[in-house]
RODO-2510 file (C-alpha; in nm, 4 decimals, decimal comma):
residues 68
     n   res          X          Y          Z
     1     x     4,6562    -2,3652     0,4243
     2     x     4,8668    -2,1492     0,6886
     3     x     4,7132    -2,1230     1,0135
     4     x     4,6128    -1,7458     1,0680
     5     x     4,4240    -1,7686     1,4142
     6     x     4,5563    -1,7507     1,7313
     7     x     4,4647    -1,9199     2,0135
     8     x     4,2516    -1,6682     2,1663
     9     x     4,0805    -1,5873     1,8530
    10     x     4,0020    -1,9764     1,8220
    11     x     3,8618    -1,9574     2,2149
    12     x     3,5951    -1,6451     2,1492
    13     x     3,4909    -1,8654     1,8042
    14     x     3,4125    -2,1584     1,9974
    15     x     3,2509    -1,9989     2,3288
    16     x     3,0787    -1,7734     2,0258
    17     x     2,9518    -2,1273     1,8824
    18     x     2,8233    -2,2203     2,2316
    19     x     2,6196    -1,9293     2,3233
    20     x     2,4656    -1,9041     1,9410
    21     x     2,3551    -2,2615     1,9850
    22     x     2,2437    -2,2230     2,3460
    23     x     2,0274    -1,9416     2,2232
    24     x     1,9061    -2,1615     1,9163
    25     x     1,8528    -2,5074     2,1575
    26     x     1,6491    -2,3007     2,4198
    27     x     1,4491    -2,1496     2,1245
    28     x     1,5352    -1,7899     2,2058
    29     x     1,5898    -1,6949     1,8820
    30     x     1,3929    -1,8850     1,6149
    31     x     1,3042    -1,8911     1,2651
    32     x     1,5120    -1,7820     0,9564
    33     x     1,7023    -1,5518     1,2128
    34     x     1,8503    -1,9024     1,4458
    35     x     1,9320    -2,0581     1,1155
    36     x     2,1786    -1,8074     0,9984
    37     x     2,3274    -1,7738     1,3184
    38     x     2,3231    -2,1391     1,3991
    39     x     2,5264    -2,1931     1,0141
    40     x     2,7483    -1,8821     1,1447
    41     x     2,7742    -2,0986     1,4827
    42     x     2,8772    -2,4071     1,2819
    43     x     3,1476    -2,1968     1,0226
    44     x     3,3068    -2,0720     1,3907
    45     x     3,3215    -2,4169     1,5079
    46     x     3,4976    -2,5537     1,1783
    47     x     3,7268    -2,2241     1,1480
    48     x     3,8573    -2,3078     1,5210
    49     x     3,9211    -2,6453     1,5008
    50     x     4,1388    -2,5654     1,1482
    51     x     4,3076    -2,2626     1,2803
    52     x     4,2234    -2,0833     0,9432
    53     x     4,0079    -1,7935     0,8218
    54     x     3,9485    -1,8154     0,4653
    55     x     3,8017    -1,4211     0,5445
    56     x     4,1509    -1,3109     0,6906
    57     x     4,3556    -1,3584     0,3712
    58     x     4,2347    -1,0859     0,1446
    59     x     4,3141    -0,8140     0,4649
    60     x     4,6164    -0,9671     0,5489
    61     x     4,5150    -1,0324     0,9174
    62     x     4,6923    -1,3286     1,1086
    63     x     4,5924    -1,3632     1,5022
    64     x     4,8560    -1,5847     1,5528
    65     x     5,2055    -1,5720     1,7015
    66     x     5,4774    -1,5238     1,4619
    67     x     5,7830    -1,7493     1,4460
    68     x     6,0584    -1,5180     1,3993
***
């Protein structure tokens, strides 16, 4: 796997992943709704801390520097 995020990309993911499970700890959002947004939480966290997208390769989108 090539890395395709950059390092600001990888930043919003994991404050993204902090507020989601904020929001899900404090209980305001609950139910079936918290779930799929704590899993979407979780995929951010994993997606950071691997520097890849698997959802960036069929558009062709890299957030990361290029080494020319």
């Amino acid at each position: 796997m090539k890395k395709n995020m950059g390092s600001t990309d990888r930043i919003i993911r994991i404050f993204a992943a902090i507020v989601i499970a904020a929001l899900y700890f404090t209980h305001t959002i609950t139910g079936i709704l918290g779930i799929v947004l704590l899993v979407l939480g979780a995929v951010f966290l994993l997606t950071s801390f691997v520097s890849f997208c698997p959802l960036y390769v069929p558009f062709g989108i890299k957030t990361c520097k290029s080494k020319s």
